[in-house]
C-alpha positions as CSV (number, residue, x, y, z in Angstrom):
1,X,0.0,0.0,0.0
2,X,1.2,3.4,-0.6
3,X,3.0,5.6,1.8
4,X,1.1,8.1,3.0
5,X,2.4,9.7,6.0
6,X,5.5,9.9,8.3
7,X,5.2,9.8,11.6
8,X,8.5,11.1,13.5
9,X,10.0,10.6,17.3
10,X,11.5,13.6,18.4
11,X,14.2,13.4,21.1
12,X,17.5,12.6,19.2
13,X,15.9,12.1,15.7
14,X,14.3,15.6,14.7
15,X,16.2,17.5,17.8
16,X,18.6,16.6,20.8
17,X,19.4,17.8,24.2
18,X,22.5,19.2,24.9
19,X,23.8,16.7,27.5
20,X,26.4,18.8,29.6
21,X,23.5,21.8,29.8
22,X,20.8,19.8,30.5
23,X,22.6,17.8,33.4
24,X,24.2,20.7,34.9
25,X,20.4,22.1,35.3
26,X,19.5,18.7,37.1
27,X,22.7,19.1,39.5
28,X,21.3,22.6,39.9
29,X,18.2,21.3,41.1
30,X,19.5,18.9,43.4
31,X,21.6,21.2,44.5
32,X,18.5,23.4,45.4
33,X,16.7,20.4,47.0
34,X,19.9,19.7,49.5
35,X,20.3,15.9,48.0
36,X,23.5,14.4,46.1
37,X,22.7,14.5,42.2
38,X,23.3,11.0,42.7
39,X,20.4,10.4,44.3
40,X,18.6,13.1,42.5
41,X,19.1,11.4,39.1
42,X,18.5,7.6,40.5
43,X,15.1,8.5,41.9
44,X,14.4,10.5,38.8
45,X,15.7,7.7,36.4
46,X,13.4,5.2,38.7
47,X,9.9,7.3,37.6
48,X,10.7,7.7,33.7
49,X,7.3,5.2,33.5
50,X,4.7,7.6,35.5
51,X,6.2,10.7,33.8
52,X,6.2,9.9,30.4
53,X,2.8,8.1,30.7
54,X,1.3,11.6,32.5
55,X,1.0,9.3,35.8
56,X,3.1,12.3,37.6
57,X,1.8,15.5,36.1
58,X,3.6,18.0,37.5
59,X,7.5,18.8,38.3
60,X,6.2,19.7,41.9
61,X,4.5,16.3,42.2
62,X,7.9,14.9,40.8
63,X,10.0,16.3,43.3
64,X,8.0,15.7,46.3
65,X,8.6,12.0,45.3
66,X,12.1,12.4,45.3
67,X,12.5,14.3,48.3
68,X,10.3,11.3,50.1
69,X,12.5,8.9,48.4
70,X,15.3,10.6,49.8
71,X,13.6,10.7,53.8
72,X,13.3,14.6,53.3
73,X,9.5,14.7,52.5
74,X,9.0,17.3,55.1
75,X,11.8,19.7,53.4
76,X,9.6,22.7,51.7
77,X,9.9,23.4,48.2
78,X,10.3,26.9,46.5
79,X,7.7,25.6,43.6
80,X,7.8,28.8,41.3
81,X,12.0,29.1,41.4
82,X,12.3,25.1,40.4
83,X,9.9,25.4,38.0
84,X,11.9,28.6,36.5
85,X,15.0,26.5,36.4
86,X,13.2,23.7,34.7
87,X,12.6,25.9,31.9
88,X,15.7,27.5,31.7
89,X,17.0,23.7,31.7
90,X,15.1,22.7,28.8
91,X,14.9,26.7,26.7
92,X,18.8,26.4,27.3
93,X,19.1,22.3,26.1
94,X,17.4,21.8,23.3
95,X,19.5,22.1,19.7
96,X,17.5,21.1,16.2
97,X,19.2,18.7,13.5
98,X,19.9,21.2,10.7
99,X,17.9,19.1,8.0
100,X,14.4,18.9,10.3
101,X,13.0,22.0,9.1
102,X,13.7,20.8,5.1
103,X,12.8,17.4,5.4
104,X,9.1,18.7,6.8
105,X,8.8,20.8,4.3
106,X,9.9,18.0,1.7
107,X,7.2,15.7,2.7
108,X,4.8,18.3,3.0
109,X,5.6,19.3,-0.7
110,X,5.4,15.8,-1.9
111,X,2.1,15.4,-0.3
112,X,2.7,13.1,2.6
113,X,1.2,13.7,6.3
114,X,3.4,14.5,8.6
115,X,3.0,13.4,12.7
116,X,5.1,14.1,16.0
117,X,4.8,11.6,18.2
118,X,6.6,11.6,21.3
119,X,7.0,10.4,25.1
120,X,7.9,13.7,26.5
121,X,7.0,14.5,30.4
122,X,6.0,17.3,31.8
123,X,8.8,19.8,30.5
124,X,7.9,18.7,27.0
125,X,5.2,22.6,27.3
126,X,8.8,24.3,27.4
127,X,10.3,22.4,24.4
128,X,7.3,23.2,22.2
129,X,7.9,26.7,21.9
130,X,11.2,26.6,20.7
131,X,10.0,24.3,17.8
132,X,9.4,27.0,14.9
133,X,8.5,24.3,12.8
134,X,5.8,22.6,14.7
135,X,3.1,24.3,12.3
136,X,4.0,21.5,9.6
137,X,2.9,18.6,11.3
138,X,-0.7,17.5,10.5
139,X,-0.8,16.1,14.3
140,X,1.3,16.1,17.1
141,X,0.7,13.3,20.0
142,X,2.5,13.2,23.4
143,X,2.4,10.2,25.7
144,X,2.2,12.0,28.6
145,X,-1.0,13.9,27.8
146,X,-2.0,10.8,26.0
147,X,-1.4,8.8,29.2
148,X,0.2,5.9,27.4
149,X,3.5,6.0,25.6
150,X,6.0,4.3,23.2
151,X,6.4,1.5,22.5
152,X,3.0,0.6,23.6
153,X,0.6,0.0,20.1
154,X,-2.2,2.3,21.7
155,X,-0.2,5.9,20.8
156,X,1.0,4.8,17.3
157,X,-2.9,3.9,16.7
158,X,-3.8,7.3,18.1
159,X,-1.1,9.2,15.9
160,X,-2.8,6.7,12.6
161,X,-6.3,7.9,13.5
162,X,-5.5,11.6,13.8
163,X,-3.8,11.7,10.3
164,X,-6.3,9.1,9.1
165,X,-4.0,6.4,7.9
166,X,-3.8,2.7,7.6
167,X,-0.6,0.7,9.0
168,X,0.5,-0.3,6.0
169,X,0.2,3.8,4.6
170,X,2.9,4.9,7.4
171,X,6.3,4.9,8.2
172,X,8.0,5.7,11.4
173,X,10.9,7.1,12.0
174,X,13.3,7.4,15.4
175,X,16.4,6.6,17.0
176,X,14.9,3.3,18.8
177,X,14.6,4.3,22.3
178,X,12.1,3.0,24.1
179,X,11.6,0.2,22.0
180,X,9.8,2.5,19.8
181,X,10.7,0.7,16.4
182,X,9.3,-2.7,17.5
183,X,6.5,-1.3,18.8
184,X,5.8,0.4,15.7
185,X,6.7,-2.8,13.9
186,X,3.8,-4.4,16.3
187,X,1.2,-2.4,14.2
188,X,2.4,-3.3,11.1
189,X,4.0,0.4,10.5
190,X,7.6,0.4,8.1
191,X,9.8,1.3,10.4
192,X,12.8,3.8,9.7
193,X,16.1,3.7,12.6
194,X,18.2,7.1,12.5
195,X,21.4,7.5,13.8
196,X,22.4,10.9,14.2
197,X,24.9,13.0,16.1
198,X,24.5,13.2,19.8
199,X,22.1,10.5,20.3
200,X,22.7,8.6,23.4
201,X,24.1,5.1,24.1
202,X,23.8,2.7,21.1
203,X,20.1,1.5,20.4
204,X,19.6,-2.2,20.4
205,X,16.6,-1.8,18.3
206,X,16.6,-2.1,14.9
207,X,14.5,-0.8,11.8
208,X,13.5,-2.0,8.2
209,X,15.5,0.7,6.5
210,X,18.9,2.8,8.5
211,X,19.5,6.2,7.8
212,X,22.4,8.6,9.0
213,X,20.5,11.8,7.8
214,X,16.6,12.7,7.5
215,X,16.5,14.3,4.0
216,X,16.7,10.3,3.1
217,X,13.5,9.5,4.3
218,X,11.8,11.7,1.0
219,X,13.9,8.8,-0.7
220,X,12.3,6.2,1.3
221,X,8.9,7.5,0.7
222,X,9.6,7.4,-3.1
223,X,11.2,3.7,-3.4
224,X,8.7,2.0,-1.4
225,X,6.0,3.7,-3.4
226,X,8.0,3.1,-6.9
227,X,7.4,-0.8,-5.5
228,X,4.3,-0.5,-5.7
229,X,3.9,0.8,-9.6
């Protein structure tokens, strides 16, 4: 069937955090909370599930659970000045892959739907700003407004039905964390693995087609629909 969307992760596939700015916020944070980053970033690490699935909406909610974690739940917290250096974390981390903007716009010219789909947590309401070129997607789904997240099949369906595609009309495209390729594979959605520069430690997933830069997946759209002729 022919290709008639692409739906794309976004953490280290259409943009990436600047790791040594975004963990010195974190150590700022802990710093702020009177707890070792060490401990910080375990108990942190050990709620990825509930964040990312919208379980834990809200950075205050997130730090009270570490602080209790840590046997300081009675410490106070200065909600509004971590929640000011959470943005400035995330305004300050976040860098765009130089081809995102052109590949968008090359999909959009050629007629295919474009999707976001992404995990995210609550900090993901400061990312979005910074992304000028969120206007050309056709829909954009977050697990953790969604309350489910990758690789579960629920969100890829979600991201199909919103840009009214079939399985078989769709292919995905991210870095494989998560286990967001196999889960997209569980669908039946072509599945694209990038590697880029930046991206964390080596995914173990794999995809039907690997790419080193996104102004191939045009290229991808076009073979598997010249398969078809």
């Amino acid at each position: 069937m022919k290709i008639k969307g692409v739906i794309f992760d976004l953490f280290d596939t259409l943009a990436y955090l600047d790791k040594g700015t975004f963990r010195g916020g974190r150590r700022e944070m802990a710093e702020k909370l009177g707890l070792p980053f060490e401990v910080f970033h375990r108990i942190w690490k050990e709620h990825t599930g509930d964040r990312i699935c919208g379980k834990i909406e809200k950075l205050q909610d997130m730090l009270r659970i570490i602080l209790n974690g840590a046997g300081m739940g009675e410490r106070e917290l200065n909600g509004e000045e971590l929640e000011s250096l959470d943005r400035k974390t995330m305004e300050e981390s976040v860098r765009v892959y130089e081809e995102t903007p052109s590949v968008l716009k090359k999909l959009k010219g050629m007629g295919v739907k474009r999707a976001l789909l992404s995990n995210g947590s609550f900090s993901m309401e400061y990312v979005l700003p910074l992304l000028p070129w969120l206007g050309l997607f056709d829909a954009v789904v977050l697990g953790y407004r969604e309350k489910v997240a990758k690789p579960d099949r629920r969100i890829y369906e979600i991201a199909l039905d919103r840009l009214g595609l079939k399985p078989s009309e769709a292919l995905f495209v991210g870095d494989g964390d998560f286990d967001e390729l196999q889960g997209a594979r569980n669908v039946g959605i072509t599945t694209v693995k990038i590697i880029q520069p930046y991206q964390g430690a080596p995914r173990q997933d794999y995809g039907d087609y690997t790419v080193k830069n996104l102004m191939e997946i045009p290229e991808i759209v076009e073979k598997e629909n010249r398969v078809l002729l």
